[in-house]
C-alpha positions in Angstrom: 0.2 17.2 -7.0 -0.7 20.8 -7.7 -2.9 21.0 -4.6 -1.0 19.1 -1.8 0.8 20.8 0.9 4.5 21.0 0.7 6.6 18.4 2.5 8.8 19.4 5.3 12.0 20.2 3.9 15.2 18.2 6.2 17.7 20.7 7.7 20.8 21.3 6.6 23.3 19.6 8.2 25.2 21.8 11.0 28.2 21.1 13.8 25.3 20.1 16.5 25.4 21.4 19.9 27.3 18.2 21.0 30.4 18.7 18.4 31.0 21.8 19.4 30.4 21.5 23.0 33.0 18.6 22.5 35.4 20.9 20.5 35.0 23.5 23.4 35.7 20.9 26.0 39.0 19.4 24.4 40.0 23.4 24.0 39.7 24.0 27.8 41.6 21.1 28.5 44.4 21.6 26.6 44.7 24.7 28.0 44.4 23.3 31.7 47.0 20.7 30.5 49.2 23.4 29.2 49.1 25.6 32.5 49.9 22.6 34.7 52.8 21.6 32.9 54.0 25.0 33.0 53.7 25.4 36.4 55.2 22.0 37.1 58.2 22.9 35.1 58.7 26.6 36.7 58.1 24.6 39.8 60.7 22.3 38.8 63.4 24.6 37.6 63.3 26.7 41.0 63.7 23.6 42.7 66.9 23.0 41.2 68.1 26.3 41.5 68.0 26.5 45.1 69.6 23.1 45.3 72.6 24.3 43.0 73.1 27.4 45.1 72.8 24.5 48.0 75.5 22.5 46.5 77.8 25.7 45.7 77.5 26.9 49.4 78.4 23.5 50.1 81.2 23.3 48.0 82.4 26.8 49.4 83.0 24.8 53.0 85.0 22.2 51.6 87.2 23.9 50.3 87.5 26.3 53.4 87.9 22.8 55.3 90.3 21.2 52.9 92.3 24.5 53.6 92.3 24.3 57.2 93.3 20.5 56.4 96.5 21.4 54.7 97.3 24.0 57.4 97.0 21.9 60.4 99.1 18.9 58.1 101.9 21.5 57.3 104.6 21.1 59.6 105.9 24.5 58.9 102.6 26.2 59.8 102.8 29.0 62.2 101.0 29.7 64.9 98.8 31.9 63.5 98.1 29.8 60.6 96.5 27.1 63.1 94.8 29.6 65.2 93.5 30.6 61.4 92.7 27.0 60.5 91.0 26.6 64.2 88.8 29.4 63.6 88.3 28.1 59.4 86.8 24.6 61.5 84.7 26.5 63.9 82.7 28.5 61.3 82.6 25.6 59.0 81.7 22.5 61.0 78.1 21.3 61.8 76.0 23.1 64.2 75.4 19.8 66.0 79.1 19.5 66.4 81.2 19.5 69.9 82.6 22.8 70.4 86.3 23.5 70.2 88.4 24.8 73.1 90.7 27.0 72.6 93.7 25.1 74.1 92.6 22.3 71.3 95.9 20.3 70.7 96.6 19.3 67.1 95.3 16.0 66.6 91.7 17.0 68.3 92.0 19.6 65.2 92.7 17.4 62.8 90.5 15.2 63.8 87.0 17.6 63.4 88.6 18.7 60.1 88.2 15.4 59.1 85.0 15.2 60.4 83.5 18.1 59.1 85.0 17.3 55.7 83.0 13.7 56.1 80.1 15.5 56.9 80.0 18.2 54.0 80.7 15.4 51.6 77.4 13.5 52.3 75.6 17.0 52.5 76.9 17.5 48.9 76.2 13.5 47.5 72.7 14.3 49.1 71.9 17.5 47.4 74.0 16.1 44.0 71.1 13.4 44.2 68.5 16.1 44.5 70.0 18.1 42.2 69.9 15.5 39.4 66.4 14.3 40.5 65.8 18.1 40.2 67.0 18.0 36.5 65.3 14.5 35.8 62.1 16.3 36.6 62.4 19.1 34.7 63.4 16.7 31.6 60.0 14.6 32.1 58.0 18.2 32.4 59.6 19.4 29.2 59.1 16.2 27.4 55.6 15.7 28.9 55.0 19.5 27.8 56.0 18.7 24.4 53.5 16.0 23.9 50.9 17.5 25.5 51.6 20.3 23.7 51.5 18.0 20.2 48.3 16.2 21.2 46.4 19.5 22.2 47.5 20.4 18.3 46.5 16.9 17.2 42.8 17.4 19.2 42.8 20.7 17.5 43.7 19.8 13.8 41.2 16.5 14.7 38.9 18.8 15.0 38.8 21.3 12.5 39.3 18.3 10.2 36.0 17.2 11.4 34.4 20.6 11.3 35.7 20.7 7.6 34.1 17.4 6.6 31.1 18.4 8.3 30.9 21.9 6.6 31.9 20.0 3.3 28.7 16.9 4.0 26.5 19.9 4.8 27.2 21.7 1.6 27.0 18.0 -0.7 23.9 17.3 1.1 22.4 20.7 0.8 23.0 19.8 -2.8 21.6 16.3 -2.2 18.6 18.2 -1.2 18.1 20.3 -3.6 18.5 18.1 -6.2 16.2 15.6 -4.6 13.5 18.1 -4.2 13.9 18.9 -8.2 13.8 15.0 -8.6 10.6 15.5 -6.4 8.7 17.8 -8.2 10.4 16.5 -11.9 8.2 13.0 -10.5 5.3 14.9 -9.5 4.9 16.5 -13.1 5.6 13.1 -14.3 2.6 11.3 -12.5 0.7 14.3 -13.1 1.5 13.9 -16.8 0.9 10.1 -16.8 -2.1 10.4 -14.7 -3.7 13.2 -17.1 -2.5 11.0 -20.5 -4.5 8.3 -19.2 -7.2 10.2 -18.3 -7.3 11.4 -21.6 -6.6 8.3 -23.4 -9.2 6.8 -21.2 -11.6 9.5 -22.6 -10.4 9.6 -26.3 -11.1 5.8 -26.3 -13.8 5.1 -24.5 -16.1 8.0 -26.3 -15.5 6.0 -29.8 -16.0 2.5 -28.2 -19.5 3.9 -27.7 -20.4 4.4 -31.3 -18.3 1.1 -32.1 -20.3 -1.0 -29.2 -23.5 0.7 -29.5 -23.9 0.2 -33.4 -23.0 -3.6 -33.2 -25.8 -3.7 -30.3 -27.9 -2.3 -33.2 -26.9 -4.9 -35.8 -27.5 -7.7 -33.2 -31.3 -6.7 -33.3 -31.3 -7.0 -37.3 -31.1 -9.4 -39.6 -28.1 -11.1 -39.7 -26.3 -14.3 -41.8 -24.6 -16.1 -39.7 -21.6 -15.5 -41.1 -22.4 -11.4 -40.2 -23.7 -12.4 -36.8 -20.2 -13.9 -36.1 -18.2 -10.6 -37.1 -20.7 -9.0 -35.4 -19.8 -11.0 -31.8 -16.0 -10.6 -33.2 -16.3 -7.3 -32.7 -17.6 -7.0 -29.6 -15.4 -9.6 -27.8 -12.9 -7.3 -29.1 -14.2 -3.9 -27.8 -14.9 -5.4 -24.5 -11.3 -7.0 -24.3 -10.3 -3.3 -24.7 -12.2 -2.0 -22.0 -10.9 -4.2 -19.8 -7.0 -3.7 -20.3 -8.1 0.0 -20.1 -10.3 -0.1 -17.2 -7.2 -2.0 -15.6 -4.5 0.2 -16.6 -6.6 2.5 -14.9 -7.1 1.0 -11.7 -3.3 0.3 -11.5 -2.5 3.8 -12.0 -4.9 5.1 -9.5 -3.8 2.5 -6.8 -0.3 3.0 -7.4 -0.6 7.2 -7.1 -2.2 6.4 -3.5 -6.0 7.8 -5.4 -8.0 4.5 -4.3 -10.9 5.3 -2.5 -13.5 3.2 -1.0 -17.5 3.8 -1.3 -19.5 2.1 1.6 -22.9 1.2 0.7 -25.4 -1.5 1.6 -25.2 -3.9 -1.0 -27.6 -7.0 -1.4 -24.7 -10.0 -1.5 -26.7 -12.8 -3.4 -27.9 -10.0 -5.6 -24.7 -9.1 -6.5 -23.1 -12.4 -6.9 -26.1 -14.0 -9.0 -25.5 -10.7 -11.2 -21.8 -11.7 -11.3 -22.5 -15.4 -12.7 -25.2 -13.9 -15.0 -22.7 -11.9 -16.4 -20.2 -14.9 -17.6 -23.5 -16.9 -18.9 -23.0 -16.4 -22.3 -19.3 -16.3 -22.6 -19.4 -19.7 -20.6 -21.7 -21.3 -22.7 -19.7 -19.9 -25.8 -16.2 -22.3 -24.5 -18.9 -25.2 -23.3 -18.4 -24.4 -19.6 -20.5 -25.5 -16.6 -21.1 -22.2 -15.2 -22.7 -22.4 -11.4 -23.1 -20.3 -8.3 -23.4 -22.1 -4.5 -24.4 -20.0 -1.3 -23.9 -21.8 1.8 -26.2 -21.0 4.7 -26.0 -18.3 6.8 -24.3 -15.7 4.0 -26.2 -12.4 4.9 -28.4 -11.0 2.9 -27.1 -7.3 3.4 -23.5 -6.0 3.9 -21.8 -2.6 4.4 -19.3 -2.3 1.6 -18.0 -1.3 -1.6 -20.2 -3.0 -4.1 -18.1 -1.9 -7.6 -15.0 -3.0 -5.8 -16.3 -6.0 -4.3 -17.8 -7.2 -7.7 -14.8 -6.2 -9.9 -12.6 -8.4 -8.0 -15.0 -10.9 -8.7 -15.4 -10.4 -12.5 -11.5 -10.4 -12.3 -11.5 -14.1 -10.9 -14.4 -15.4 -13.1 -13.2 -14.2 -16.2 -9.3 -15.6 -15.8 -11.3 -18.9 -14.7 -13.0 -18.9 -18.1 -10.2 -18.0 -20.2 -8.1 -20.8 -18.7 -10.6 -23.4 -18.4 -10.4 -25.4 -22.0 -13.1 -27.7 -20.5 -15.0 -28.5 -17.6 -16.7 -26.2 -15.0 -16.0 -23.0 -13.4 -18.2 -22.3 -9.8 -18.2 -19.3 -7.4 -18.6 -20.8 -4.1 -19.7 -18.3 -1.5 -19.8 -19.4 2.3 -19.3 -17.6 5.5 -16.1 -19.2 7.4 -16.9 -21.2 9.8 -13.3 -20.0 12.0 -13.7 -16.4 12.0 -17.1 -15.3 12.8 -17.9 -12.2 10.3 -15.5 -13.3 7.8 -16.9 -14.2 4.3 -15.1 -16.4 2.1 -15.8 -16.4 -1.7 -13.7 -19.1 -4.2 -13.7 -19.1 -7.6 -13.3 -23.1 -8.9 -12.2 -23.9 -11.8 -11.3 -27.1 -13.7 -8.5 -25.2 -16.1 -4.7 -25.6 -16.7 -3.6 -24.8 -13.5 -0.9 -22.8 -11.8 2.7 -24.5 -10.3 3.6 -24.1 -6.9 6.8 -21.8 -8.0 4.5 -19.5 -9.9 1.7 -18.9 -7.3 3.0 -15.9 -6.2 4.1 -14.5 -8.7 1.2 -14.4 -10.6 -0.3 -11.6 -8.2 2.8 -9.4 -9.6 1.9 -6.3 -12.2 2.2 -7.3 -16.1 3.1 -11.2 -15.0 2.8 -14.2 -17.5 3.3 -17.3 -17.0 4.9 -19.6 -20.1 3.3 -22.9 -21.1 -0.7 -23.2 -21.7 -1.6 -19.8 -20.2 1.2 -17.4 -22.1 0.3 -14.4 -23.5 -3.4 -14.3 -22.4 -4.0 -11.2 -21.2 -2.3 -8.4 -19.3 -1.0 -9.5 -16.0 -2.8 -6.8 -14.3 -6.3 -8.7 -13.4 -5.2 -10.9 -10.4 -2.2 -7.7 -8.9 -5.2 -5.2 -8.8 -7.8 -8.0 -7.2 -5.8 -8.4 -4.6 -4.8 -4.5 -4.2 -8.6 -3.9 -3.8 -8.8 -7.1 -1.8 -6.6 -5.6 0.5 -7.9 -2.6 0.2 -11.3 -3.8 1.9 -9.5 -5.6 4.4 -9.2 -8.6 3.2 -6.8 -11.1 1.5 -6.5 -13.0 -1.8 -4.8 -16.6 -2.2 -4.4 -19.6 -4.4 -4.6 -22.8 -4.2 -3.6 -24.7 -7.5 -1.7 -27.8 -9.1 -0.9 -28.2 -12.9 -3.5 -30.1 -14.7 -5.9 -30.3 -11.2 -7.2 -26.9 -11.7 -7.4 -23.6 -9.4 -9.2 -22.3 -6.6 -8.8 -18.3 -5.9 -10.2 -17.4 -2.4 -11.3 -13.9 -1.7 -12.1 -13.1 1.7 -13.5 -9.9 3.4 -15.2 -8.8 6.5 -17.9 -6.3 5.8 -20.4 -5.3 8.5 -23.6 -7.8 8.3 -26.7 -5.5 7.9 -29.1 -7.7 7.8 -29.6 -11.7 8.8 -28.3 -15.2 6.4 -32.0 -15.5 3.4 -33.6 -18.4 5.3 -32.8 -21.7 3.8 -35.5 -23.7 1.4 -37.6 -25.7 4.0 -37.1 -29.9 3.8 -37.6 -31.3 0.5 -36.6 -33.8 -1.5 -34.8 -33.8 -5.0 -33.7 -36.5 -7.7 -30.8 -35.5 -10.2 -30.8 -37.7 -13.0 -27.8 -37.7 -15.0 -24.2 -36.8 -14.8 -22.3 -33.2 -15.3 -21.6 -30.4 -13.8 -24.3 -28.4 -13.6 -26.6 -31.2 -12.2 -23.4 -31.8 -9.6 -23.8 -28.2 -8.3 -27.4 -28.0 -8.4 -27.1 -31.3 -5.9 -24.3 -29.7 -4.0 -26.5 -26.6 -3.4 -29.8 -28.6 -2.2 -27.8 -30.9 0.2 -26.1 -27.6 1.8 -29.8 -26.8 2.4 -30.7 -29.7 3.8 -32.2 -31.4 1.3 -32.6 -35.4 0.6 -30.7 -36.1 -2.7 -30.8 -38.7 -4.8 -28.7 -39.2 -8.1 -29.2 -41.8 -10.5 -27.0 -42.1 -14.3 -30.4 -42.3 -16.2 -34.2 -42.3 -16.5 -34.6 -45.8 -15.8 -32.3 -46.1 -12.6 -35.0 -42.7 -12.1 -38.0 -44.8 -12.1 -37.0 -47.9 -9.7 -35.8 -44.7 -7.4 -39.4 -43.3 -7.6 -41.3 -46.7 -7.0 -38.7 -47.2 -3.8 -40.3 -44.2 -2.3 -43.7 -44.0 -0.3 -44.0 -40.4 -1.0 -43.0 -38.3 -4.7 -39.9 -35.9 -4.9 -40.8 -32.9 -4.4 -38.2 -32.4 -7.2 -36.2 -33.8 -10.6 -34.3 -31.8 -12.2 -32.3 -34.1 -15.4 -30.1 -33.4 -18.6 -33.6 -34.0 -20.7 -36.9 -33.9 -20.2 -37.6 -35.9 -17.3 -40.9 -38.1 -16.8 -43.7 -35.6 -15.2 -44.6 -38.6 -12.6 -40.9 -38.5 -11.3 -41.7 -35.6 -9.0 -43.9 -33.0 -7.8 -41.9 -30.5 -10.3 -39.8 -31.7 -13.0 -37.4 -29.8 -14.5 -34.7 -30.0 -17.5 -31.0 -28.1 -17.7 -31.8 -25.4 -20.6 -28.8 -23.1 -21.5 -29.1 -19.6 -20.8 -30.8 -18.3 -23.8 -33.5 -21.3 -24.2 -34.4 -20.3 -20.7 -38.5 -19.9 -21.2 -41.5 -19.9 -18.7 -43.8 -22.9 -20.8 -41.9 -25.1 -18.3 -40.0 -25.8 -14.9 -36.4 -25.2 -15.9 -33.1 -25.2 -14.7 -30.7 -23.0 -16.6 -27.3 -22.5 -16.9 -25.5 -21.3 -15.1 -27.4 -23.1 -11.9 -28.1 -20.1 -9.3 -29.8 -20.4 -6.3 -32.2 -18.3 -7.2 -33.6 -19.9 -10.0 -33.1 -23.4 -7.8 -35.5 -21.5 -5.2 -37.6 -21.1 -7.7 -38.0 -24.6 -8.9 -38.5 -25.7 -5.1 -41.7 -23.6 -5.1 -43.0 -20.5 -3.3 -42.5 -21.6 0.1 -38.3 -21.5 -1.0 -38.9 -18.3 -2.7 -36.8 -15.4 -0.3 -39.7 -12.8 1.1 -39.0 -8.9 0.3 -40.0 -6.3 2.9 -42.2 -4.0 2.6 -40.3 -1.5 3.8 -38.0 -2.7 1.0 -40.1 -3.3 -2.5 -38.4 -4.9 -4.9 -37.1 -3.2 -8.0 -38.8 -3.1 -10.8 -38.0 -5.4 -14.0 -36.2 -3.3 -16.7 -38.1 -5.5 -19.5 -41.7 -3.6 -18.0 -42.9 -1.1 -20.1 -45.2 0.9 -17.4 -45.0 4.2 -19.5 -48.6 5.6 -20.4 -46.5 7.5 -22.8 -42.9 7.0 -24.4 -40.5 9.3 -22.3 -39.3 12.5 -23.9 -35.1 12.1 -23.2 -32.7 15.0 -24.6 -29.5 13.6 -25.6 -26.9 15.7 -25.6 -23.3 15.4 -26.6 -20.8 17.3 -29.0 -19.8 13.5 -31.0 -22.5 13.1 -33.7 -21.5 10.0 -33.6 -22.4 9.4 -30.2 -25.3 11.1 -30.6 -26.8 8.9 -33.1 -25.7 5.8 -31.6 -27.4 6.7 -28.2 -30.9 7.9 -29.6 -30.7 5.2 -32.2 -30.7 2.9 -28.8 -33.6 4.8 -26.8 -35.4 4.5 -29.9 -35.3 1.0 -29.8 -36.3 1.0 -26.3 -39.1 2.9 -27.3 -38.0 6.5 -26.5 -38.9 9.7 -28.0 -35.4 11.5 -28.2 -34.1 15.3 -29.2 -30.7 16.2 -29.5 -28.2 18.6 -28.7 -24.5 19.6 -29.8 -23.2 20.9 -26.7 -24.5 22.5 -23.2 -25.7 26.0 -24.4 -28.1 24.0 -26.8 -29.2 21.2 -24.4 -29.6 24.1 -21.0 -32.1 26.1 -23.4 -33.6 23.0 -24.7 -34.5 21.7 -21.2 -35.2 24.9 -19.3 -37.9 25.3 -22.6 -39.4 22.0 -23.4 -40.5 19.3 -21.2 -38.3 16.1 -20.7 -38.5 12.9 -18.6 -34.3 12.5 -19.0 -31.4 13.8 -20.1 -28.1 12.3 -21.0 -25.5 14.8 -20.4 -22.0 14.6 -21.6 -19.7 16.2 -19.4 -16.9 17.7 -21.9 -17.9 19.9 -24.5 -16.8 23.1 -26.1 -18.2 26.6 -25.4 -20.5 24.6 -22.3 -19.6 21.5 -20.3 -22.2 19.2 -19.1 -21.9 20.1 -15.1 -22.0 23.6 -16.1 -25.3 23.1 -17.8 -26.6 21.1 -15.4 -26.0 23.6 -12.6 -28.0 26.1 -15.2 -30.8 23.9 -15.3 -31.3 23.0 -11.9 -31.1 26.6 -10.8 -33.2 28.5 -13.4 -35.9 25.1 -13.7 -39.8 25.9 -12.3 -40.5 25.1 -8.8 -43.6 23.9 -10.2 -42.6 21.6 -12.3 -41.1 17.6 -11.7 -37.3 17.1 -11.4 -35.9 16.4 -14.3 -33.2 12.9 -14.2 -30.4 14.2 -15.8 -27.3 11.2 -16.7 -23.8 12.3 -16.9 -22.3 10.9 -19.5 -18.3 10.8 -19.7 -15.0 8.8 -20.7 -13.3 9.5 -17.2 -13.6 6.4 -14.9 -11.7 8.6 -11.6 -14.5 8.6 -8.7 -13.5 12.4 -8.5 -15.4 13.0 -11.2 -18.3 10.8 -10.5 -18.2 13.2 -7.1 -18.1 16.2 -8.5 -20.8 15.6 -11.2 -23.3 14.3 -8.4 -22.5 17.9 -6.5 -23.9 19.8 -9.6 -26.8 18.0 -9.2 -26.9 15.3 -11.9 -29.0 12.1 -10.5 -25.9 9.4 -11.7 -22.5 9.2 -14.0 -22.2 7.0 -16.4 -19.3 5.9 -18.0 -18.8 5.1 -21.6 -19.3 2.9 -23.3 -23.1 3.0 -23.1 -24.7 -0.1 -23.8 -28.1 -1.4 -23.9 -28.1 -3.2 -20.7 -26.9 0.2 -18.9 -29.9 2.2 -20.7 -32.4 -0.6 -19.3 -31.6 0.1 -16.5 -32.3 3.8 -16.6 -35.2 3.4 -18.1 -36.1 1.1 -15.3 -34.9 3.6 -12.5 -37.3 6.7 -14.5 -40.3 3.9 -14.4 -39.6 3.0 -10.6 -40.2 6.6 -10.1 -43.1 7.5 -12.4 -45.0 4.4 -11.0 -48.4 5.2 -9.1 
């Protein structure tokens, strides 16, 4: 990215320290090699000089003898001829030799000729021997020269072979580098390019999906044929299918570009997982689902984590349940495990199609479908980005699942606890009358707090079970209205939007919560008072309708958003762009402002940084709402630094505005 810092760049690669150390090494002893042999061979050659001067010398007295030999043998030799040959035998014979006398008769001549003659002939086979040895050696120096002289060139070629291939590797992978560093940066523009597209495909669509949402929110709350009120919920199924794939491709890209960031809050746990279930009501209802939530006991009240993540994965989970589930029930079973103290362990049941063994895995894999009953339904992005944010929180997501028996997701996590389990219901005692899921979970959930239950198939088998008892349930909850003498409260299952408050009811889906309820006050969970419960957004406590500026450069969105407030019972002014809405609020009073963040000559944070610097002292904080089509948590960050009070991302809908409205009441409450 623009702003990161540059990556070490790998050196080049050189002859190290070792190779040339090596190459040094191999030099030097060649060159000791060489020298040694060459003195070994001068050495040599002396030696077989002397020896052949030896041997001439030697042959020099031998022939002196062999002349005093034929002398002494010639019977015409004079006198002075053997006086001659005496004096040839004297200087010629060994030194260790018995001296001649003069008066030496013939034969006694004759006879140390021949010996000296025996004697110079040994000396001369001896140094012949050393002689030849002498020659041998100087053969094995020369040859040993030779290829020590050839293997001292090998070593040397060797080696500049090897400092050729390593100058040529350091040159290809100099190249390799570079090229690398340009594939690099080419994949840097890249995912800055894909990461900006979506962001403003994100933003191109999700501005337009506020008109489109927002106006079929208006013609929900006018009179409709049924035929229009079915094009009307057409519509909106199909807008909110949208956002999700959006909302998904977006998560994928951020957690693939290494951008996913966690926010650690408190977050109230049951409040967030009844939220979750209330969520599916409707759309459960729609396929004829049994909808239910079940808390075991001792799930904390309060926990430290990241309460957007944490319910997303969740709204993941129920919503493949629902889709896949032709018929049946769905439930989000919530429990603390009992193995690993801390650990919290939340399942999503379902009765649907199921998943085979071979494809359990794969089903957590980006853009995966499976074939038979569950092709082509939706992205393939849901369950690989629950169980990257899964992960992501430090926990884990798995399946359990058989073809035709259903699926059961487990999500587990281990937040810190910040607070203790709600207290469970006191003793009580309940009769379910009937059979189906609803009344199942709603019996599951009272006998996980301890209660007595008692299920019977009808209203009769509900009588006898009363007149068995001594004392009255304190409960009976059944499919239809059940007997008021059954119980001490009677209650009937309702769906979610026949829910009213003439009588005890148990609506779908069953939530502990509204099962609390039924048990009485005493089951009823006790709110601080440190920690007041937040206010209903159906109260109106307004003495006067609040004043809210709206502004945004979409007419469009303009209209759809005041048209809204006014429905709420606003009083609403608007504004093209920031110049118009900063002047507007730093000269007129408002209780709100709905700021959108991108808009020509100036942008929302710009104007709100205007208005919170050049606002009264004297008079109240304004709340001022971002509004935008960018999902990143960047910009949620940077809008909160300029001082706005939240961000909210488009689509705007009337639940989100409620709640607004709700948050400016909490605040201008007494």
């Amino acid at each position: 990215m623009s702003g990161e810092a540059a990556e070490p760049q790998m050196p080049l690669a050189t002859p190290s320290i070792e190779d040339r150390s090596l190459l040094d090494g191999r030099f030097a002893l060649g060159l000791i090699l060489m020298v040694l042999i060459t003195g070994w061979s001068i050495a040599s050659v002396n030696r077989a000089k002397v020896l052949q001067a030896d041997l001439h010398a030697l042959q020099v007295e031998v022939e002196a003898l062999d002349t005093a030999w034929r002398a002494l043998h010639h019977a015409s030799a004079t006198d002075t001829e053997r006086i001659a040959a005496r004096d040839t035998l004297s200087r010629h014979r060994p030194a260790d030799a018995t001296p001649l006398g003069a008066n030496a008769d013939l034969a006694t001549l004759v006879e140390a000729v021949e010996e000296g003659r025996q004697t110079l002939w040994r000396r001369q086979r001896a140094r012949s021997a050393e002689l030849e040895a002498a020659w041998r050696s100087v053969n094995a120096v020369t040859i040993v020269g030779i290829a020590g002289v050839g293997i001292t060139l090998f070593l040397l070629h060797v080696n500049r072979r090897r400092l050729l291939h390593a100058e040529a590797m350091r040159q290809r992978l100099a190249a390799a580098l570079k090229e690398a560093e340009s594939a690099r940066e080419a994949a840097q523009r890249a995912s800055r390019a894909k990461s900006d597209f979506i962001a403003t495909v994100s933003h191109e669509i999700r501005t337009p999906m506020t008109a489109i949402l927002g106006t079929m929110e208006l013609l929900q709350h006018t009179p409709l044929t049924p035929q229009q009120r079915d094009c009307v919920a057409v519509i909106n199924s199909g807008g909110d299918a949208l956002l999700g794939v959006i909302n998904h491709v977006l998560d994928l890209s951020r957690i693939e570009s290494g951008h996913l960031e966690l926010n650690l809050e408190p977050v109230e746990l049951p409040a967030l997982l009844d939220g979750v279930v209330l969520l599916f009501a409707g759309h459960a209802e729609s396929r004829g689902l049994h909808l239910s939530l079940i808390e075991a006991p001792g799930l904390p009240a309060r926990v430290m984590a990241d309460g957007p993540r944490l319910r997303q994965v969740l709204v993941n989970l129920l919503g493949n349940a629902i889709k896949f589930t032709e018929r049946g029930s769905v439930r989000l079973f919530a429990e603390p495990d009992a193995e690993a103290p801390g650990v919290i362990r939340l399942s999503v049941i379902d009765t649907g199609v199921g998943v085979p063994e071979a494809d359990q895995q794969r089903i957590f894999d980006a853009f995966s479908q499976l074939g038979g009953p569950a092709r082509s339904r939706g992205t393939g992005l849901g369950l690989n980005i629950s169980r990257r944010l899964a992960r992501a929180m430090g926990g884990e997501l798995s399946v359990k699942s058989a073809p035709g028996a259903g699926s059961a997701f487990t999500f587990t996590l281990s937040p810190v606890w910040l607070a203790e389990p709600l207290p469970v219901p006191p003793p009580s005692s309940a009769l379910i009358v009937g059979e189906n899921p609803t009344l199942d979970a709603a019996a599951a959930q009272l006998t996980l707090w301890g209660a007595e239950v008692v299920r019977v198939p009808s209203h009769n088998e509900a009588l006898a079970a009363r007149d068995a008892r001594d004392a009255p349930f304190n409960v009976a909850i059944a499919e239809e209205a059940p007997s008021p003498t059954l119980a001490h409260r009677v209650a009937r299952v309702v769906g979610p939007q026949a829910l009213t408050d003439a009588e005890p009811q148990l609506s779908r889906p069953m939530r502990p919560a509204r099962l609390r309820a039924l048990l009485g006050p005493a089951a009823a969970p006790q709110v601080s008072a440190a920690e007041p419960a937040a206010p209903s957004a159906a109260a109106d406590p307004f003495v006067l309708a609040p004043r809210v500026l709206v502004v945004d450069d979409s007419i469009t969105n303009r209209l759809v958003v005041t048209q809204l407030l006014k429905a709420l019972g606003c009083v609403c002014v608007e504004a093209e762009d920031g110049e118009e809405g900063a002047a507007r609020a730093l000269a007129e009073p408002f209780d709100l402002i709905f700021m959108d963040t991108d808009m020509p000559r100036l942008d929302g944070l710009s104007a709100t940084e205007r208005i919170r610097a050049q606002a009264p002292k004297d008079h109240d904080r304004v709340m001022i709402f971002g509004l935008s089509g960018h999902a990143d948590p960047e910009d949620r960050a940077r809008a909160l630094a300029v001082g706005m009070d939240d961000y909210l991302i488009k689509p705007i809908r009337v639940a989100t505005l409620r709640e607004v409205l709700a948050r400016l009441s909490a605040r201008r409450a007494p």
